[in-house]
C-alpha positions as CSV (number, residue, x, y, z in Angstrom):
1,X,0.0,0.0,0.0
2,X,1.7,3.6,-1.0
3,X,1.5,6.5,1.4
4,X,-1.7,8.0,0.1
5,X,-3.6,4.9,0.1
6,X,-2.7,4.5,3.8
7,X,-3.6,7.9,4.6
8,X,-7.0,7.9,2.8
9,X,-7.8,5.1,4.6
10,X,-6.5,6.0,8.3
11,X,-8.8,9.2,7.3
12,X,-11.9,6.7,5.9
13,X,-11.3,4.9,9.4
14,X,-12.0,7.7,11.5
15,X,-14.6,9.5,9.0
16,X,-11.9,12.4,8.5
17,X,-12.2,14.6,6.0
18,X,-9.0,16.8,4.6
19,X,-10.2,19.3,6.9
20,X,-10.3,17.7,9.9
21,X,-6.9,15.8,9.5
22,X,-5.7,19.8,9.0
23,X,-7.5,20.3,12.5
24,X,-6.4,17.6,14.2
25,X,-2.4,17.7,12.8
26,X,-1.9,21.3,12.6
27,X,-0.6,21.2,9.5
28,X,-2.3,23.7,6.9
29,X,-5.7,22.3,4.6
30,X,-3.5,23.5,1.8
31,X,-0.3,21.1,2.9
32,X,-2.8,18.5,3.5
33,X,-4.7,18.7,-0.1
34,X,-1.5,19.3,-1.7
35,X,0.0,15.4,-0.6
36,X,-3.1,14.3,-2.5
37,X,-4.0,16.4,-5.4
38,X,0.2,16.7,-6.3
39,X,0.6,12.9,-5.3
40,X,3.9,14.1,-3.3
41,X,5.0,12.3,-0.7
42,X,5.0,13.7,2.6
43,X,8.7,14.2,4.2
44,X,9.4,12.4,7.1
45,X,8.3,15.0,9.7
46,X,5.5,15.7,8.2
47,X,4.6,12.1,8.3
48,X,5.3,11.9,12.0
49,X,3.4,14.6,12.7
50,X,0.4,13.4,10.7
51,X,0.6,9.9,12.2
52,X,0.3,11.9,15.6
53,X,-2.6,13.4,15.0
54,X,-4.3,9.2,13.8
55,X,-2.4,8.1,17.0
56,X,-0.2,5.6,15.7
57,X,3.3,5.2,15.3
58,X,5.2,5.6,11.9
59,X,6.1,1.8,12.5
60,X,1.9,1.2,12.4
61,X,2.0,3.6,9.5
62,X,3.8,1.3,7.5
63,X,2.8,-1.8,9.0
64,X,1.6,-4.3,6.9
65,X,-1.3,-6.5,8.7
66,X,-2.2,-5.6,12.0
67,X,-0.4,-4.2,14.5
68,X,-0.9,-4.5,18.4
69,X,0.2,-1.6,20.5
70,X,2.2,-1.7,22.7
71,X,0.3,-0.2,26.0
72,X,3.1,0.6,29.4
73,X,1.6,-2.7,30.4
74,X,2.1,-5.2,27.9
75,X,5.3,-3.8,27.5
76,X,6.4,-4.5,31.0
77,X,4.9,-8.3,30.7
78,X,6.8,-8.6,27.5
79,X,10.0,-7.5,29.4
80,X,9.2,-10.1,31.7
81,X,8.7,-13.0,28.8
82,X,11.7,-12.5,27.2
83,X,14.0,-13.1,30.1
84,X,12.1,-16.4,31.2
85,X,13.6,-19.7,30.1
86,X,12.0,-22.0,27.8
87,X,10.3,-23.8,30.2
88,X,9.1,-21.6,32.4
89,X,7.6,-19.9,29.3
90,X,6.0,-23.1,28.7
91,X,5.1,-23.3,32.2
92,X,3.7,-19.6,31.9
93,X,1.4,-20.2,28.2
94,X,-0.1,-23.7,29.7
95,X,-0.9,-21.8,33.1
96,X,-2.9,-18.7,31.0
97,X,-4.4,-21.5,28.7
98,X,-5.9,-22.9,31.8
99,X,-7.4,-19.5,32.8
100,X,-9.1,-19.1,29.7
101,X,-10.9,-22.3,29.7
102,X,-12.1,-21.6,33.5
């Protein structure tokens, strides 16, 4: 998917209209209709700025497929995970299996 296609559908997502991404980035109507009617590609800044304003990352931006974020508290259990041995992640999965079948 190119950059406009993502961004016309980040903006169809959220029922945004050229005018309200303006609003909710900061950036001017006329920067904003100019990545689409020009077909330019928005530098870098401007990207992380507009990706701001949606909420995401630019690594979401460009994702491919879905994307979980990464809240202050899955990133903590995955900080956890990572440092567990095999089995005890093993030990860990079967255990949270078991809570989801209770």
């Amino acid at each position: 998917m190119n950059t406009h296609d993502r961004l016309e559908q980040l903006m169809r997502e959220r029922g945004w209209s050229m005018y309200k991404l303006s609003k909710e980035s900061g950036l001017s109507e006329s920067t904003i209709r100019n990545l689409f009617k020009r077909n330019t590609t928005p530098s870098i800044e401007t990207l992380k700025i507009i990706c701001q304003s949606f909420g995401i990352t630019l690594s979401q931006f460009f994702a491919e497929g879905e994307m979980v974020e990464m809240s202050p508290t899955l990133k903590e259990l995955f900080d956890l995970w990572v440092n567990l041995t095999p089995a005890q992640k093993a030990a860990l999965k079967s255990m949270m299996q078991a809570m989801q079948e209770n």
